[in-house]
N, C-alpha and C positions, 0 to 999 in steps of 0.2 A: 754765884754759878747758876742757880737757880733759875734768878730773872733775865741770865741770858738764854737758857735756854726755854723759858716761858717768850720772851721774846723774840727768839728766832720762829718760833710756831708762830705767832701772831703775824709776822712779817711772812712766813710762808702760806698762814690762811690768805691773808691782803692780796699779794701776789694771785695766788688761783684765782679769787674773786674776780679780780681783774683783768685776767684772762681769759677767765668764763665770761664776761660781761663786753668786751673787744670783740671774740667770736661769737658771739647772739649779736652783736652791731651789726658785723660783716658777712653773716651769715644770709644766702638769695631768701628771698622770700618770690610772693605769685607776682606777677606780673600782668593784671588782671586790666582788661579794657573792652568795653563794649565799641563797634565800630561804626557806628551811625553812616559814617558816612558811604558807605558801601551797603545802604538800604535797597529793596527792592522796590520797583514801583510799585506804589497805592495801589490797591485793589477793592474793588468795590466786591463784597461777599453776600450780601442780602439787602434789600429793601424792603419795605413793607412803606404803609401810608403815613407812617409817625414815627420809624424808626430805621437806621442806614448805618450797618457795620462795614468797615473795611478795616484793610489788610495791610503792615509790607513786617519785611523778614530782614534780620542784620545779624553780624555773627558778635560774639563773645569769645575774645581770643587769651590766654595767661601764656605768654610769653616767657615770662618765670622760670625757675629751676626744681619747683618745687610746685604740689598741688594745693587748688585753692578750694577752699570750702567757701561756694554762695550760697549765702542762707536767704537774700529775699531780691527782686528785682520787679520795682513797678515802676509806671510810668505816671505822669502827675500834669494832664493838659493845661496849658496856659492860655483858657479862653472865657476872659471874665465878660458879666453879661452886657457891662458898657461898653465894652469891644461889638458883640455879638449877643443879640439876646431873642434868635430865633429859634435855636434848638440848644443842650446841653450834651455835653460831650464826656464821654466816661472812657479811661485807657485802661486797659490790661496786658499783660507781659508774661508768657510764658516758651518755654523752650519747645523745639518743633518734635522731639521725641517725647515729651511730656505732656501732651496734649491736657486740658483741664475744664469743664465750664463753670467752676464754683468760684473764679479769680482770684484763687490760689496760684500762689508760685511755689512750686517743689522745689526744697533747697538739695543742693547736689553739689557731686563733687566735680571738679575742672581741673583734669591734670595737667602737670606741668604740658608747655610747647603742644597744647590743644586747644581747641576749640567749639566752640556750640551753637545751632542757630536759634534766635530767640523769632517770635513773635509778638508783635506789637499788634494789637486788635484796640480801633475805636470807635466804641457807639455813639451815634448821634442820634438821639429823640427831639424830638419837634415839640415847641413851648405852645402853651394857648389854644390848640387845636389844631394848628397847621399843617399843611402837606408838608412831609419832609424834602418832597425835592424841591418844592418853593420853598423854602424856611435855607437850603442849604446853596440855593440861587445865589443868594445873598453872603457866602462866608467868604472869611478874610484869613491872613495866612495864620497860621495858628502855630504857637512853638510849644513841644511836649520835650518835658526834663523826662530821662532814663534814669531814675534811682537804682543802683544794687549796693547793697554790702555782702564783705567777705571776711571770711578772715583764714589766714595761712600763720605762721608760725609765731607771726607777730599781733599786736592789738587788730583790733576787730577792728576795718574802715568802713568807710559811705564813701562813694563818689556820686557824681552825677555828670551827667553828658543831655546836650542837647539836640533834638533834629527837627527844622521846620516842613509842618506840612502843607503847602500852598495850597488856599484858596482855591483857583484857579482851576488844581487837578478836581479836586473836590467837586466842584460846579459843572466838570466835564463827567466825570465817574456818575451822577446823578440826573445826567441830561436837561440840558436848557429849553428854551423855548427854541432858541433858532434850530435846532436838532429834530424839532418834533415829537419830545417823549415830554 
């Protein structure tokens, strides 16, 4: 009689387990995505003779049912110096109400079926001595991965997202020869 009923507990622990463990599966979590593709256009923000920050803006939208905690979000340019090895290029990523200039990203929170705008800022300095806007005459289109991780109710993730910055804008935002600057 005993180890029936030692038994039926066991069978009823297993059971909960199991239940509990189906609802945590199916349970929303965020819904988290950066939307590159809805960038603004590049913006030229400073110049100086050896050094050229610019600009663009994209949102960060959690679709999700639930709030997400972003704990980091940077950006990591893809411009090695045998591609390009007139100036060097440094990205940073912070949110448009969080302004920062230490390249820090403030982690916060993203409620559910919200959204945030981030900022993408890229420095370019000039290698060897160069003018930057000679040095940037020369660049080619360049691709920057969006890192952020988050985590919501579930394990902590990494994504990564991509956006190309063409050349081309670049060479225009810093004025050529044929322009006269």
């Amino acid at each position: 009689m005993f180890l029936y009923i030692l038994g039926g507990i066991i069978l009823f622990l297993l059971l909960v387990i199991v239940l509990v463990c189906i609802y945590a599966f199916f349970k929303a979590t965020d819904d988290t995505t950066i939307m590159v593709e809805k960038k603004t256009a590049l913006k030229l923000e400073r110049i100086s003779d050896s050094e050229a920050v610019f600009s663009t803006e994209f949102p960060m939208i959690n679709r999700g049912k639930e709030d997400a905690a972003i704990l980091d979000v940077f950006a990591r340019p893809y411009l090695p110096q045998e591609q390009f090895n007139a100036a060097t290029v440094f990205g940073h990523i912070e949110t448009s109400n969080r302004r920062r200039n230490d390249n820090y990203f403030e982690a916060m929170i993203l409620r559910a079926n919200s959204q945030c705008q981030l900022i993408l800022t890229l420095r370019f300095v000039a290698n060897n001595g160069m003018n930057i806007r000679e040095a940037l005459q020369q660049m080619v289109d360049m691709d920057v991965a969006v890192y952020y991780n988050g985590l919501a109710r579930k394990d902590i993730y990494i994504r990564k997202v991509f956006l190309t910055i063409n050349g081309d804008t670049i060479r225009n935002l810093v004025g050529g020869a044929e322009n006269g600057r």
